[in-house]
Structure formats: structure tokens, C-alpha cells
DOMIPA-315557 format. One line per field, with one value per residue (C-alpha): x, y, z; residue in one letter; residue number from 0. Coordinates in steps of 0.1 Angstrom, whole numbers. Layout:
N
X	[X_...]
Y	[Y_...]
Z	[Z_...]
aa	[A_...]
i	[NUM_...]
This chain:
380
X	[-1495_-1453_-1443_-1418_-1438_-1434_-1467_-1474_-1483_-1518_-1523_-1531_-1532_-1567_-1578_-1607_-1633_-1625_-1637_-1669_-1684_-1678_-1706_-1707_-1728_-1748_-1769_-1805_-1812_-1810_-1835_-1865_-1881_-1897_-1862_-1851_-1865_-1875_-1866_-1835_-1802_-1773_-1742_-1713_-1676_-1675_-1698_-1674_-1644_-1660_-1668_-1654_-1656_-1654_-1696_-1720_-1758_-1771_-1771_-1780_-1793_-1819_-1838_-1867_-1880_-1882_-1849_-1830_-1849_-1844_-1809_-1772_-1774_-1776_-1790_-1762_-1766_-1756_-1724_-1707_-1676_-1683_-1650_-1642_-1624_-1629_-1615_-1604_-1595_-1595_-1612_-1640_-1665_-1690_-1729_-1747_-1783_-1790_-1779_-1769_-1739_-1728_-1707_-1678_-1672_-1668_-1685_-1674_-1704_-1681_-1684_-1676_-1647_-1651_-1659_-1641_-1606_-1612_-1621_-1587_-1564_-1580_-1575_-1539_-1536_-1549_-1519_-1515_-1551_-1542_-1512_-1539_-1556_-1562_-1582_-1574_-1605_-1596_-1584_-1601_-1593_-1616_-1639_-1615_-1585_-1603_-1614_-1582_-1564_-1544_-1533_-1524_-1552_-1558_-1580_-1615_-1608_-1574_-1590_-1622_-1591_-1574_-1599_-1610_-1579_-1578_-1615_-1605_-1579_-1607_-1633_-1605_-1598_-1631_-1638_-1608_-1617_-1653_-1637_-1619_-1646_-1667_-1635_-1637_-1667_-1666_-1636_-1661_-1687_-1659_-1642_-1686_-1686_-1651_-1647_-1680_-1710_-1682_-1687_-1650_-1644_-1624_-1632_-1599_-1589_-1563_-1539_-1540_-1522_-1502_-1473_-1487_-1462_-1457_-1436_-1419_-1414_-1396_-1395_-1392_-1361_-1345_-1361_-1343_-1308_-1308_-1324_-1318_-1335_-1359_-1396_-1409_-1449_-1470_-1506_-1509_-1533_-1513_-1483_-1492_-1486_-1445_-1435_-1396_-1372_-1338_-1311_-1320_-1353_-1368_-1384_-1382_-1405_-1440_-1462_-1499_-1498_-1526_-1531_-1540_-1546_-1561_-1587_-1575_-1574_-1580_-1568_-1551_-1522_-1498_-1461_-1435_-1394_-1376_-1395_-1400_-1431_-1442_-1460_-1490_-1486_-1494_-1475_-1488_-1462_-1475_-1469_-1448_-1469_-1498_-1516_-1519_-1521_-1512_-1526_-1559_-1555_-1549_-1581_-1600_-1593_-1594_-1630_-1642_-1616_-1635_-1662_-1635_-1625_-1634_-1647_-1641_-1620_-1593_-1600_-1584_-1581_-1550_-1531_-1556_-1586_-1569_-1561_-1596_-1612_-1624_-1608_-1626_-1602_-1611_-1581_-1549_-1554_-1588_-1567_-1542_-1565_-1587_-1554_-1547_-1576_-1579_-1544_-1551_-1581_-1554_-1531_-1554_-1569_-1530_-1526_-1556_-1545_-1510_-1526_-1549_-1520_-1501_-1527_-1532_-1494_-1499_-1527_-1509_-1481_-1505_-1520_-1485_-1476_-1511_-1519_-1493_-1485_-1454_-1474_-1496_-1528_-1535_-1566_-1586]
Y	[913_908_888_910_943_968_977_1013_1028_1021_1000_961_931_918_893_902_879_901_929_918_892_872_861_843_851_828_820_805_779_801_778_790_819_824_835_859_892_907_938_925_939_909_916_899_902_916_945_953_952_976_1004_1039_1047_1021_1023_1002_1015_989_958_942_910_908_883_876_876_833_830_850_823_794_800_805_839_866_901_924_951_990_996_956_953_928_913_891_862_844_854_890_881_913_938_954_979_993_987_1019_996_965_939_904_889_857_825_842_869_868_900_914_927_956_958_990_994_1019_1004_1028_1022_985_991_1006_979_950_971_975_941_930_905_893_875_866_848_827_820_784_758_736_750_785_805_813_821_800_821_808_822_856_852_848_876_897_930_959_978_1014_1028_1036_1077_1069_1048_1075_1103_1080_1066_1108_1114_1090_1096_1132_1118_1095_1124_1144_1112_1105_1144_1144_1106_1126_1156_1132_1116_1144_1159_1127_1130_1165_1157_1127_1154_1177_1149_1145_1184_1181_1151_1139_1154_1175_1181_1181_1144_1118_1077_1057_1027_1022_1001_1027_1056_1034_1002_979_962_946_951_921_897_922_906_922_903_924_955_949_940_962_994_1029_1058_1045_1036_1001_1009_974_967_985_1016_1033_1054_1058_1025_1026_993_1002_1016_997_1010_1003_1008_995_1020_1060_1090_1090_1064_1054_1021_1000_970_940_916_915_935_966_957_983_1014_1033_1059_1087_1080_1101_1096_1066_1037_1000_980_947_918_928_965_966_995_1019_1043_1066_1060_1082_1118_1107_1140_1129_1145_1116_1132_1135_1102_1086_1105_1096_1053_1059_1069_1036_1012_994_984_962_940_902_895_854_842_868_902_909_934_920_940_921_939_973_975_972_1002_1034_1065_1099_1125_1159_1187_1183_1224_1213_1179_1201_1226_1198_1181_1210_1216_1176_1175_1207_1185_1153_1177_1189_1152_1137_1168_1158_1121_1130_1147_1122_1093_1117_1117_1080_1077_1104_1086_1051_1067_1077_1041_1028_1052_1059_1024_1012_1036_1051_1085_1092_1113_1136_1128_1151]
Z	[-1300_-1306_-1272_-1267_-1268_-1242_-1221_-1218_-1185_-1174_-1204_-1198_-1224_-1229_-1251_-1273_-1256_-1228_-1247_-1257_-1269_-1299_-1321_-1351_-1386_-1403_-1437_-1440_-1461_-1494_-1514_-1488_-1502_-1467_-1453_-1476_-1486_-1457_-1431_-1412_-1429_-1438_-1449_-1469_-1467_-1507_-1488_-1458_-1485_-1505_-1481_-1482_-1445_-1411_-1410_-1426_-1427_-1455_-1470_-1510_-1492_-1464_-1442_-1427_-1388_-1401_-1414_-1385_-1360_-1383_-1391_-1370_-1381_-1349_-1349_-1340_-1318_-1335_-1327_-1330_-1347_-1379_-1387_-1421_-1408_-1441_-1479_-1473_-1436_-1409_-1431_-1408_-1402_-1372_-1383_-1372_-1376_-1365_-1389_-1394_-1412_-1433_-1413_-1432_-1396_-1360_-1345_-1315_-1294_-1276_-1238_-1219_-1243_-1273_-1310_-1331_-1310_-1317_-1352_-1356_-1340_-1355_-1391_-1379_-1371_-1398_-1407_-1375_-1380_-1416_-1396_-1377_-1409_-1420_-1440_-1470_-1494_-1480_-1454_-1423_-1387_-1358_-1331_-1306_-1325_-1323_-1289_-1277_-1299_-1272_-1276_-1251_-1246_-1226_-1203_-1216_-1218_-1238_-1263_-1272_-1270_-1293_-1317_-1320_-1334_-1358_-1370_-1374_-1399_-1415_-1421_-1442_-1461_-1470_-1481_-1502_-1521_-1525_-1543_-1564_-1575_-1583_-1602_-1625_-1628_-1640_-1661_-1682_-1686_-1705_-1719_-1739_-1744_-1763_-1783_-1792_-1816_-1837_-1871_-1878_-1870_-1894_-1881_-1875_-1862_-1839_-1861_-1890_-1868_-1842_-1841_-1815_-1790_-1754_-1726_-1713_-1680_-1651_-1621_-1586_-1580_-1619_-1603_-1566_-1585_-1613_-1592_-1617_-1624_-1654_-1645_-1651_-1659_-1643_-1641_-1604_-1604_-1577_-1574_-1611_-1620_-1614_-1600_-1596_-1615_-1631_-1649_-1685_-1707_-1730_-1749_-1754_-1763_-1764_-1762_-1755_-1728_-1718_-1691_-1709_-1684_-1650_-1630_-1647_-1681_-1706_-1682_-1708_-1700_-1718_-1711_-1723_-1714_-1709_-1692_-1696_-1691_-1680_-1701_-1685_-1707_-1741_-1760_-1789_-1809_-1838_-1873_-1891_-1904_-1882_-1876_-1835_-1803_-1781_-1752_-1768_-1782_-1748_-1728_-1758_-1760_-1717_-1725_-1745_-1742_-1714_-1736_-1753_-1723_-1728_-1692_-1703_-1677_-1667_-1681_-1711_-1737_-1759_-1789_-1815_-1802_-1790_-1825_-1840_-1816_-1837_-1832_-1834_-1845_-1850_-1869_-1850_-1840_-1819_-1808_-1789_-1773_-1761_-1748_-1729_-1714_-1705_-1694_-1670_-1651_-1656_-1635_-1609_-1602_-1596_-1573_-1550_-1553_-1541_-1514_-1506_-1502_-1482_-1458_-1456_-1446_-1420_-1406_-1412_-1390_-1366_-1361_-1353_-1327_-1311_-1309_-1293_-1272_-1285_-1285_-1259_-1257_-1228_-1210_-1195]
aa	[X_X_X_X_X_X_X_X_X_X_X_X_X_X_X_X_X_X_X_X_X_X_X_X_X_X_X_X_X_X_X_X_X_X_X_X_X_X_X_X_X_X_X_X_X_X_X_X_X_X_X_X_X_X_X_X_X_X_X_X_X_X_X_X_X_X_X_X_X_X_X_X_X_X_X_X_X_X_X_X_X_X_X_X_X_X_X_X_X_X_X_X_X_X_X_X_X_X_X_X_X_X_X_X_X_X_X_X_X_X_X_X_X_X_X_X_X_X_X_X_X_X_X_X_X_X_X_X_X_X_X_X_X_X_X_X_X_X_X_X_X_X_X_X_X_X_X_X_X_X_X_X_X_X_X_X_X_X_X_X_X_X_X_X_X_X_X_X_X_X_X_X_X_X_X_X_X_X_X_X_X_X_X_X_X_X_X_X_X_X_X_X_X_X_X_X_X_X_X_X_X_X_X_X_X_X_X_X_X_X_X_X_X_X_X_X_X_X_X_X_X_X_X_X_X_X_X_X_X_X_X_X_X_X_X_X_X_X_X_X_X_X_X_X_X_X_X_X_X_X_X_X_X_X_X_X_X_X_X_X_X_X_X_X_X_X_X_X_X_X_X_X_X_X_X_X_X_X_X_X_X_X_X_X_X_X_X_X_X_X_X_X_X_X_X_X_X_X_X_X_X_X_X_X_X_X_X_X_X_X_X_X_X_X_X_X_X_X_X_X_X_X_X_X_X_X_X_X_X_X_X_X_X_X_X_X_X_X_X_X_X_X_X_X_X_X_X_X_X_X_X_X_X_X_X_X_X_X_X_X_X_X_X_X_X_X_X_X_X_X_X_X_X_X_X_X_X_X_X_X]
i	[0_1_2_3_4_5_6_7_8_9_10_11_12_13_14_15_16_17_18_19_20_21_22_23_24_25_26_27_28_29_30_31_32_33_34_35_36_37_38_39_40_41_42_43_44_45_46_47_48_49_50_51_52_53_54_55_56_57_58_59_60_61_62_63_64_65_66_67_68_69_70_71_72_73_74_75_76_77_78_79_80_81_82_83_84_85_86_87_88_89_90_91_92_93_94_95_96_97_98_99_100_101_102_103_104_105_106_107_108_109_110_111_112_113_114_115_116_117_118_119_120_121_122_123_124_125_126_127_128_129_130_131_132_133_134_135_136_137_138_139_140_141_142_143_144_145_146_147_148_149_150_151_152_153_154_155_156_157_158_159_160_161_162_163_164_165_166_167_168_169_170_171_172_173_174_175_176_177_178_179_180_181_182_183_184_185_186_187_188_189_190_191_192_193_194_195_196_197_198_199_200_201_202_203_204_205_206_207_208_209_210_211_212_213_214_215_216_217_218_219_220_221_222_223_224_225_226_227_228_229_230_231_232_233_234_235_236_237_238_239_240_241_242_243_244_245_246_247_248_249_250_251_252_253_254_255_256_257_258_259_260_261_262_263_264_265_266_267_268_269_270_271_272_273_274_275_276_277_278_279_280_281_282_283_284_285_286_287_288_289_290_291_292_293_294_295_296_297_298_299_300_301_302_303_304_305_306_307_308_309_310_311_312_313_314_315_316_317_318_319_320_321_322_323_324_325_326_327_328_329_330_331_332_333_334_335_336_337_338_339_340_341_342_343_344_345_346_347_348_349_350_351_352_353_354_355_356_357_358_359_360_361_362_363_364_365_366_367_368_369_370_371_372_373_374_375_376_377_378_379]
């Protein structure tokens, strides 16, 4: 907690080994085939990073009665807090079965304090323990650094009243990422109806209908000096991929774009105005009396384009091979009615994603303000 922060009423500053106690995880030997295998759940911090909700019921590795006795690793009681305190430091989670984790946590064995209000501050302080973080080979924070984290803590009743609240807000995030999903999903199962096993199909390849380009370096420090109304299109999957906006561009009508480097390469996208991109954005402009629906054109390279990434090194799906992937094209006509019906799921899958990062700020605002008491909850 900030040194000068105000204590709320009733709250008191504890530190977390006064909260529980702290345990750390552990690995048998890996090369004993007599540890591994077994009944008792271990987890990883890739697992706790990858979870769509603060619970974790199951685990890809587990360990024998042997290698739990044999090792540093501790069975931890339901309802711990498992806390990554190395490589993606502070993400955590609440085990709902007993389970064991890797030497790369600290777990927090709550005492008469309530898990899910924890789970939340150490998620809101996440940076504070990245702040702690240490090590020459990589980062990690110490038991005693977490032991000793203080923050301002309230009464038992105020933190279930509290940690209710926010879970309320969880639940209606995790239903709305659900719909999303299945939306996609459904949107892929059109996407096979529409475009593929047609009779009416003519084989291209990328190069013969569209000029290939790139976009170029932006930095942020262009983007904070040069700040406009025209969209600069990165790599970023979020807020559809606008990383600022500056006063010139760069290039004008439509185009297909594409990530060619990085975790998202070959994520392919319709842009249409005036926009620039970064060199991480490869750019495709139709030829001249190529019979195209760029819309269509766009869902339909979405669709395959993956299979193109080189996964050598850093991802990559660069101009040479983008240019080389086949092209299914049926008649312009059935081009634009599939576009329109594509572009009408397109639509109604931005909507719900609008939606769903409107609630995550509500619920980020509600962190800040329940959690530190600048909004207080009636208790019964």
C-alpha cells in the first residue's frame, strides 16, 4: 500500500502473513517416473495465466502420493490463494480442489479472512508486486516480500459484502466472453456453409488480384506529438487494433491488412478510410477490374491464413507468403451477399465485445473504489 494512503474507518493495515499463511510450491525430480502421473492436481503459472474466471478445478500435470513427500511441493487446502510470483508475476486464482503448485508461487493459506476479497487486491495490486520483483535470469518476488506485503484491510463482513459485489460483476463477464465465443463459433460454421463446396468457384492467388505493401515504424512518441484524427492500425487485438491516431495517413480507401509478425501474425482485417499502419501491418490493395468483394475477401484469407504462419522463431507470415495463399472466389453477385450476411455476424460480435470491455472498466472502477475504501458497502 502508497505510504501516504488514507485508512478507512474500521479498516486496519495487515500484512499478508497476517492473513494467512504463506506457503511455497515445489517440483519433483521430473526424471522419476514414480512421482509423476498420479492423483494429486499441480499447477503451472502458463495455467493460472490462462484462466477465464479467478477458480482453478484442474490441472495438465499431476503427481504422485511419492513425489508430493519426496519433493518441496505442499498440498494446498481448497480455497488457498495460488499466486505467480515468477514470469507473469501477481496473476492468481482460488483452487476449489486440493492441489499443488510449481516453486514459481507463494500461496496464501487464508485465515479467518475471505479468499475471494484477497483474490481481488492482490489482482489490483498486481504492479505493486511486480515492483518487488527481482533476479538477474528473471524476475521474481521472495516469500518474505510477500509475507510482508501490507495493505488496508476491512473487517471480515465488509470484505464478503465487498468481494460479492465484485463477483457479481465477474459472473456477467464471464457469460458475455461465453456468448462471444459461441457467436464465433457460429460465425465459422456460416463462414463453411457459404464459401466452401460451391460449384461456382474460380482458384486465385493472392498476388494476382491485390498490390502487396507495409506500413512503416510509428512510434508512441510520433503518435503522442503528432495526435489527429486518422487511425494508426498496430499488431494489438484490442480496441480493434487502433494504437493512436496522428494527423496524417498514409494510405486511403479500402484495403485488406494483416499482422506479420508476433503472437498475432496472420490476423487479417477489412479497413476502409484514411489510416496508417505500423511495420508490424502488411497491406493488400486490389488490382485494377478485379471482380472483389473485399469484405468477403478479408473473412475468407481470416479463415486460412493461420495455416501460413512460420512458427520458426517469432511468428511470421511476411508479404512473400501472404501473396502465395489460394483464393476461392465464387461470382462477385454471391461475393456481396455472403459479405453481407458475414459482415451482419462481424457487426453483432463488435457489439458484444464493446459491451463486454465496458463492463471490465465498470468493474475496473469498482476495484479502485471498493478496495480502498473510497466507496463503502453497508453491512448488515
Amino acid at each position: 500500500m502508497q505510504n501516504n494512503q488514507k485508512i478507512p474507518e474500521g479498516w486496519s493495515v495487515k500484512k499478508i502473513s497476517d492473513l494467512g499463511n504463506v506457503v511455497s510450491g515445489g517440483t519433483p525430480d521430473t526424471n522419476n517416473s514414480e512421482y509423476w502421473d498420479g492423483d494429486i492436481l499441480w499447477v503451472t503459472p502458463s495455467e493460472v495465466s490462462s484462466l477465464s474466471n479467478r477458480f482453478i478445478s484442474n490441472t495438465e500435470r499431476k503427481i504422485t502420493e511419492k513425489g508430493l513427500k519426496e519433493s518441496s511441493a505442499k498440498l494446498l487446502p481448497i480455497n488457498s490463494l495460488i499466486i505467480c510470483t515468477r514470469a507473469t508475476i501477481g496473476d492468481c486464482c482460488i483452487n476449489n480442489v486440493p492441489m499443488c503448485t510449481n516453486q514459481g508461487f507463494k500461496n496464501v493459506i487464508v485465515k479467518n479472512n475471505n479468499v475471494d476479497f484477497l483474490y481481488y487486491l492482490i489482482t489490483k495490486n498486481k504492479n505493486e508486486l511486480i515492483r518487488k520483483a527481482c533476479g538477474s535470469t528473471f524476475l521474481e518476488i521472495s516469500k518474505k516480500d510477500i509475507d510482508n506485503l501490507k495493505f488496508a484491510i476491512p473487517p471480515l463482513l465488509e470484505q464478503e459484502k465487498i468481494a460479492g459485489i465484485l463477483g457479481t460483476w465477474d459472473e456477467a463477464i464471464e457469460k458475455l466472453s461465453s456468448l462471444i465465443e459461441q457467436k464465433k463459433l457460429l460465425k465459422k460454421g456460416l463462414m463453411q456453409r457459404l464459401i466452401y463446396n460451391r460449384n461456382d468457384i474460380k482458384l486465385y492467388r493472392v498476388a494476382d488480384l491485390f498490390e502487396l505493401g507495409r506500413g512503416r515504424v510509428i512510434s508512441k512518441e510520433e503518435i503522442e506529438k503528432n495526435r489527429g484524427e486518422y487511425p494508426v492500425y498496430s499488431s494489438q487485438t484490442s480496441n480493434n487494433g487502433v494504437l493512436g491516431c496522428i494527423n496524417t495517413y498514409d494510405f486511403q480507401g479500402e484495403y485488406i491488412t494483416w499482422t506479420t509478425d508476433g503472437a498475432n501474425a496472420g490476423e487479417v482485417f477489412y479497413r476502409n478510410g484514411k489510416f496508417n499502419c505500423t511495420n508490424v501491418c502488411g497491406t493488400a490493395k486490389l488490382k485494377k477490374d478485379s471482380k472483389v468483394n473485399l469484405y468477403y475477401a478479408m473473412s475468407f484469407l481470416n479463415h486460412v491464413s493461420k495455416k501460413y504462419v512460420s512458427y520458426v522463431g517469432n511468428p511470421k507470415l511476411m508479404n512473400g507468403v501472404f501473396a502465395t495463399i489460394p483464393l476461392e472466389l465464387p461470382t462477385l453477385e454471391i461475393q456481396n451477399k455472403i459479405a453481407n450476411i458475414l459482415s451482419t455476424a462481424d457487426e453483432e460480435i463488435d457489439l458484444l465485445n464493446k459491451k463486454l470491455e465496458a463492463l471490465k472498466e465498470q468493474k475496473k472502477g469498482l476495484m479502485q473504489q471498493l478496495l480502498t475504501g473510497q466507496t463503502r458497502v453497508k453491512v448488515n
